[in-house]
C-alpha positions in Angstrom: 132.5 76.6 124.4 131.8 73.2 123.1 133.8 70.4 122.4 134.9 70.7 118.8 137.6 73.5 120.0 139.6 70.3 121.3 140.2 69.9 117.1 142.1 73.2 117.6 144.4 72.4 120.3 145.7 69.4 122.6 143.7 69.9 125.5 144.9 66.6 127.4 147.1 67.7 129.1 147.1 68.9 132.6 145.9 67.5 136.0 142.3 66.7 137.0 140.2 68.9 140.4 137.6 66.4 140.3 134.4 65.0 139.4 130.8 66.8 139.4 127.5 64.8 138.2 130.2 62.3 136.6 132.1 65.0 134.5 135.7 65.4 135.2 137.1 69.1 135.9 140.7 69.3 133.8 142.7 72.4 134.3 145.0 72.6 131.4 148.6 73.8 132.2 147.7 77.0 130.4 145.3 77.7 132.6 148.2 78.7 135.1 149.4 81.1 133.0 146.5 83.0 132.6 146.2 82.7 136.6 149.1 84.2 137.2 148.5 86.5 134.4 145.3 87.7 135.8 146.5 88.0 139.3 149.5 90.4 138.6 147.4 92.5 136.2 144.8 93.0 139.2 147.7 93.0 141.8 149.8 95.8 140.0 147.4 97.8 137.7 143.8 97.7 138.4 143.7 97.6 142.2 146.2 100.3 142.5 144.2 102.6 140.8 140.7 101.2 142.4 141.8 100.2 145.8 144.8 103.2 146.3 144.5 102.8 150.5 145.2 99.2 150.2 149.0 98.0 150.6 150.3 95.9 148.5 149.9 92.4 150.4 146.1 93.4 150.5 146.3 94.0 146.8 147.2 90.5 145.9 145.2 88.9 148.3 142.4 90.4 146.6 143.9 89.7 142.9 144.1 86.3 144.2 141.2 85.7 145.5 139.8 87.5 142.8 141.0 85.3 139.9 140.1 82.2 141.8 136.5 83.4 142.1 136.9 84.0 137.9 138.2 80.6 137.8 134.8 79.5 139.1 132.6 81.5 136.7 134.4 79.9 134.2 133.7 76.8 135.3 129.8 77.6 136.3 129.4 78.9 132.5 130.9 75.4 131.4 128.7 73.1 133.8 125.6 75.2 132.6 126.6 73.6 128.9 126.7 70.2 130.7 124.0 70.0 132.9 121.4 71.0 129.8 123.4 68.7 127.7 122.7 65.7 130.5 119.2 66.5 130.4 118.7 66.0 126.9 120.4 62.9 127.6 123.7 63.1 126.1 126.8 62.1 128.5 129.7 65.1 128.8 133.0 62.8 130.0 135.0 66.2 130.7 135.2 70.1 131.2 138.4 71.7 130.6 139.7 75.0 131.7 142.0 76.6 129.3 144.1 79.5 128.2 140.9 81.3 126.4 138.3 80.3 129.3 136.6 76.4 128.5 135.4 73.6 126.5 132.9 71.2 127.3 133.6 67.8 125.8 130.4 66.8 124.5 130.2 62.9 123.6 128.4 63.2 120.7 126.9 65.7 118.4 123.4 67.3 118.6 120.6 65.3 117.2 118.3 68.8 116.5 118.8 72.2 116.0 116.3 73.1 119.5 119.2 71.1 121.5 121.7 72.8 120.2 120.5 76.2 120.8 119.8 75.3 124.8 122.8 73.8 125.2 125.0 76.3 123.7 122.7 79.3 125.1 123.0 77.7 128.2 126.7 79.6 129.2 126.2 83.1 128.0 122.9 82.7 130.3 124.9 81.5 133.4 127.7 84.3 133.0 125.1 87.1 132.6 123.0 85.5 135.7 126.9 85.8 137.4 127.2 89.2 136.6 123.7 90.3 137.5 124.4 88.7 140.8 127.9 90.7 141.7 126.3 93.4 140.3 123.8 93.2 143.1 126.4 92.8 145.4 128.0 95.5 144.6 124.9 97.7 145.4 124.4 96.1 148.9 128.3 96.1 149.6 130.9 98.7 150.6 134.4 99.1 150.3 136.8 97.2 148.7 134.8 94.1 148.4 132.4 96.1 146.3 135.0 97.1 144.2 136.2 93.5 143.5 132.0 92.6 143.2 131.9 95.1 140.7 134.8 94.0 138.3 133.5 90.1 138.8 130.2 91.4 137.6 131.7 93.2 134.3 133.9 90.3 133.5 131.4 88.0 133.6 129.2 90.0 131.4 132.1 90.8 129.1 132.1 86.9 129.2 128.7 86.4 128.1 129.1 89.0 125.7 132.0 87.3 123.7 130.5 84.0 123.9 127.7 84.7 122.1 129.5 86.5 119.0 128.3 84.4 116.2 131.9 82.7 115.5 131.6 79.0 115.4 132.1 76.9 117.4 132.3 79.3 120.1 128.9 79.6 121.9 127.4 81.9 120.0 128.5 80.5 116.4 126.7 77.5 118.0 123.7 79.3 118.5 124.0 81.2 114.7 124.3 77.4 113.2 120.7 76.1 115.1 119.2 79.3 114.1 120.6 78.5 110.2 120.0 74.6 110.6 116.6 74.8 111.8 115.5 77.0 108.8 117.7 75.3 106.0 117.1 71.5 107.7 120.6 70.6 106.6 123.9 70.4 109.3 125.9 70.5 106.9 125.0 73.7 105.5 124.8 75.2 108.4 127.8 74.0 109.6 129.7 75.6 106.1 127.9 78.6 107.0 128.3 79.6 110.4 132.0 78.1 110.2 132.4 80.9 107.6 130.9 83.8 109.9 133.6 82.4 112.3 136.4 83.0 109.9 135.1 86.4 109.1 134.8 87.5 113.0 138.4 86.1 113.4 139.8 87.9 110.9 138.0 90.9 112.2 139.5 90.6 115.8 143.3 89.8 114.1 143.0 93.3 112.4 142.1 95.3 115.6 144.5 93.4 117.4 146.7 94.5 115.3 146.1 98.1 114.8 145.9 97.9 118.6 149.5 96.9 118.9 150.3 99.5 116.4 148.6 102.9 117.8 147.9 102.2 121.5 149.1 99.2 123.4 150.7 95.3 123.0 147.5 94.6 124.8 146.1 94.1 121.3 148.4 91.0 121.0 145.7 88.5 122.9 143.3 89.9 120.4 145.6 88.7 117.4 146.0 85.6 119.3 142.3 85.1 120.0 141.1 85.5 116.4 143.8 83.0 115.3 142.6 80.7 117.8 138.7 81.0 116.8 139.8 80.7 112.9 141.5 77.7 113.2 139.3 76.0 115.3 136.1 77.8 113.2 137.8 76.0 110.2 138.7 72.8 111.6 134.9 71.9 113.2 133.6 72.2 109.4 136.4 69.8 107.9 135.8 67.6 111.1 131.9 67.4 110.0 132.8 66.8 106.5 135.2 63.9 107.5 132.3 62.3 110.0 129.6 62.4 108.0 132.1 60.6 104.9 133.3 57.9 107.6 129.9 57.7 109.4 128.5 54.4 107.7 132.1 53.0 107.0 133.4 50.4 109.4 136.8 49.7 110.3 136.5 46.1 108.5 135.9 47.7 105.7 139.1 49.4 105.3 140.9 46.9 106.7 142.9 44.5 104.5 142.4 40.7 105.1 144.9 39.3 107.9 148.3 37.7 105.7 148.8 34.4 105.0 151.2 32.9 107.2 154.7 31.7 105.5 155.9 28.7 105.8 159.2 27.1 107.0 160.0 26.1 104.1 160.1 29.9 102.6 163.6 31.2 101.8 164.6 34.8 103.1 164.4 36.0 99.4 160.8 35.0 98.6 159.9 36.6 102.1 161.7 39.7 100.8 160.1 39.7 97.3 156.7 38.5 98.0 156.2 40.3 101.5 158.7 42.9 102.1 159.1 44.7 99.4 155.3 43.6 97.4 153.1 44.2 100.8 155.1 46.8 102.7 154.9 43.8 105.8 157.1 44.9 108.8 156.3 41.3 110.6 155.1 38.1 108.7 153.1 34.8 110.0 155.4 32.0 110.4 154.0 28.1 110.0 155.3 25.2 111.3 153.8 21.8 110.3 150.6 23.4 109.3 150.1 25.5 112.5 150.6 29.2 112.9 153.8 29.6 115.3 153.3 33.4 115.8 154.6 37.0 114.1 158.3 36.7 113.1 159.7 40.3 111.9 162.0 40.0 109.0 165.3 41.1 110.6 167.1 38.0 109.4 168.3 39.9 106.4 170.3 42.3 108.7 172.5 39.5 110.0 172.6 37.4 107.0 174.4 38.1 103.5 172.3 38.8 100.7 173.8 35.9 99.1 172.8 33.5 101.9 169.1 34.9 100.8 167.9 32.7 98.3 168.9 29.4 100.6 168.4 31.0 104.2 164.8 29.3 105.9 162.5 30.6 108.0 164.0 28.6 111.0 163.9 29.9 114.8 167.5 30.2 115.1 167.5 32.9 111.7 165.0 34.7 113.4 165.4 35.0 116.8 169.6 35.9 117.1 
């Protein structure tokens, strides 16, 4: 995933592993979750039925080790985005690991439809490389470290697989909207269209999710949770374009009002009131003394002074500073 997920939830949080090639490796707190998540699931349901001889410190040693090893395919799938990314010159200041796998925070957008589609082909590519190589494992290996190759090698795959649904801005919506841009030569368009194949997918998934829940198991619940995820953030990337490319030419200067004259000594509370207060909307005012600009004075006079002192009360230090 790319870095226009981040729209779709705060992804600041957490603690940082490290630093690769200049990018710095976030785990998000929810990334624990799904650890730990992951670990019993192995521990207690898969590996009892695959690994039946093992006891059940064995167990989740392997679950363990297991989901640590998944932790870095994640991560490989993510640096693949990067490292193409860096060599087509653009700079990636952070990878985070998440509750739904990772997002690569791209600096800046793609200049053509041919860099989009290596970058974002780039992860699918790397997980299914992943699982090609535990599945080879797997034939060379025996035992129960076969076993664990062989589940590495189908969740990476499985990995791949999802990625490269076409539901923008996951990987594969990323690779739909190349595919679209490069025929229709607008980013825009193909932004509107593939963020619209998004929705569509996550509806999709929030319907079998939910007939999941309803005939078999609550395991459809991360597939309602998932296609909620991926049509938010599917929605958000488009609006995100359409608000960049409105603000793209438009400097901050030109939004900004000019600076406020300052007031004078001179000015009782109730002009500064009328004409600044209440007119502008100005929480803090300029103050001048004998022509020069003494600094920001916020109008709190007025809370220790009687309204009826207003019209006489100056702009003098000891009015504003008690």
């Amino acid at each position: 995933m790319q870095h226009s997920i981040l729209d779709a939830m705060d992804l600041t949080s957490g603690f940082v592993l490290g630093r690769i090639r200049g990018i710095a490796i976030r785990v998000h707190w929810s990334w624990i979750l799904i650890f730990v998540l992951v670990s019993w699931s192995l521990a207690e349901g898969i590996f009892v039925d695959l690994l039946p001889g093992w006891t059940e410190t064995q167990r989740w040693n392997a679950a363990v080790l297991t989901a640590l090893v998944f932790f870095v395919s994640v991560l490989l799938h993510e640096l693949s985005h990067a490292f193409v990314a860096q060599s087509l010159g653009m700079a990636v200041p952070s990878i985070t690991l998440f509750i739904f796998g990772g997002v690569s925070q791209l600096a800046n957008e793609m200049k053509t439809a041919g860099q989009e589609f290596r970058v974002a082909i780039a992860g699918p590519l790397m997980s299914w490389a992943l699982a090609a190589l535990f599945g080879l494992a797997w034939l060379f290996l025996g035992g129960g470290i076969a076993t664990i190759a062989v589940y590495l090698a189908w969740i990476n795959f499985v990995l791949g697989a999802f990625n490269l649904l076409p539901g923008f801005p996951v990987d594969g919506g990323r690779v739909f909207r190349s595919i679209v841009w490069s025929r229709t030569h607008s980013l825009v368009r193909a932004t509107r269209i593939a963020s619209r194949v998004g929705t569509g997918i996550a509806w999709v998934m929030i319907a079998i999710g939910v007939v999941t829940v309803l005939t078999v198991s609550l395991f459809g619940l991360w597939y309602v949770l998932i296609g909620l995820f991926l049509k938010s953030a599917s929605e958000g990337a488009y609006q995100q374009m359409i608000v960049e490319r409105a603000l793209e030419h438009i400097h901050a200067g030109d939004v900004m009002r000019a600076p406020p004259e300052p007031v004078g000594e001179e000015w009782p509370l109730q002009r500064i009131v009328d004409e600044r207060v209440l007119q502008h909307a100005e929480r803090c005012v300029l103050a001048s003394c004998d022509g020069a600009t003494t600094g920001p004075r916020p109008p709190r006079a007025r809370r220790w002074s009687p309204r009826t002192r207003w019209s006489w009360s100056r702009l003098t230090p000891p009015s504003w500073t008690r």
